[in-house]
N, C-alpha and C positions, 0 to 999 in steps of 0.2 A: 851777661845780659839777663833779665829780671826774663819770668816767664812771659807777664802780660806783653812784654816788649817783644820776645819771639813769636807769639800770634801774632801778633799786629804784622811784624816783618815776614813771618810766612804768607799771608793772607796779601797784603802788598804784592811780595814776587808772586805768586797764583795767578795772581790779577795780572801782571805785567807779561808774564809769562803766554796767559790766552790774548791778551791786547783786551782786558776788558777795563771799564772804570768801575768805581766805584757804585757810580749810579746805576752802571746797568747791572751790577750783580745785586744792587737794592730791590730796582727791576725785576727780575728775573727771578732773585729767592723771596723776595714780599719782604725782605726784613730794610727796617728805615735808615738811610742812607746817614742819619745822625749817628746810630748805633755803629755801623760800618765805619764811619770814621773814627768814634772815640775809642775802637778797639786796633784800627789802624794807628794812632796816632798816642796810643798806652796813656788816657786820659782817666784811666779808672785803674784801680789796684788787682783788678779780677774783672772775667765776664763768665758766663752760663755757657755749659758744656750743649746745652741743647741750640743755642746758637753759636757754637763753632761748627755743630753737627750740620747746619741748617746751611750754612756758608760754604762745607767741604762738599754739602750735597748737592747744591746750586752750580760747583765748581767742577761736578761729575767725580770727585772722587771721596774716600771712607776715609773716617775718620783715621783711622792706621796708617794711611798714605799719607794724611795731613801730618802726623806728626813724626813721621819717618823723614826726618828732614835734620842734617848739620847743626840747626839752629839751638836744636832742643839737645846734644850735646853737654851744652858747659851752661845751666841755666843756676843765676848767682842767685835765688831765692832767699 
């Protein structure tokens, strides 16, 4: 799996994980609900380290917890 594909699918289970949508962590972290999707949905090649920061901290947790996760394992870049 491509890296932008494992953010999007970390960020995804996160969400699923608190029972939040999408909107409410648009909500929530200020960031726009379009941006949230097209990095859920691996619509771009790359996104900004300061907005996954923005996301994990919205999510209550550090960036190190975000990417301490299986997915980032086997990333086919």
């Amino acid at each position: 799996m491509k890296l932008i594909e494992c953010i999007g699918k970390r960020i995804d289970n996160l969400l699923k994980e608190r029972g939040l949508t999408q909107y409410e962590l648009s909500e929530r972290g200020g960031i726009p609900r379009s941006t949230i999707n097209v990095i859920i949905g691996a619509k771009r090649k790359t996104t900004q380290i300061d907005t996954i920061y923005q996301i994990a901290d919205t999510l209550g947790i550090s960036l190190k917890q975000f990417f301490d996760d299986n997915l980032f394992d086997n990333i086919s870049d």
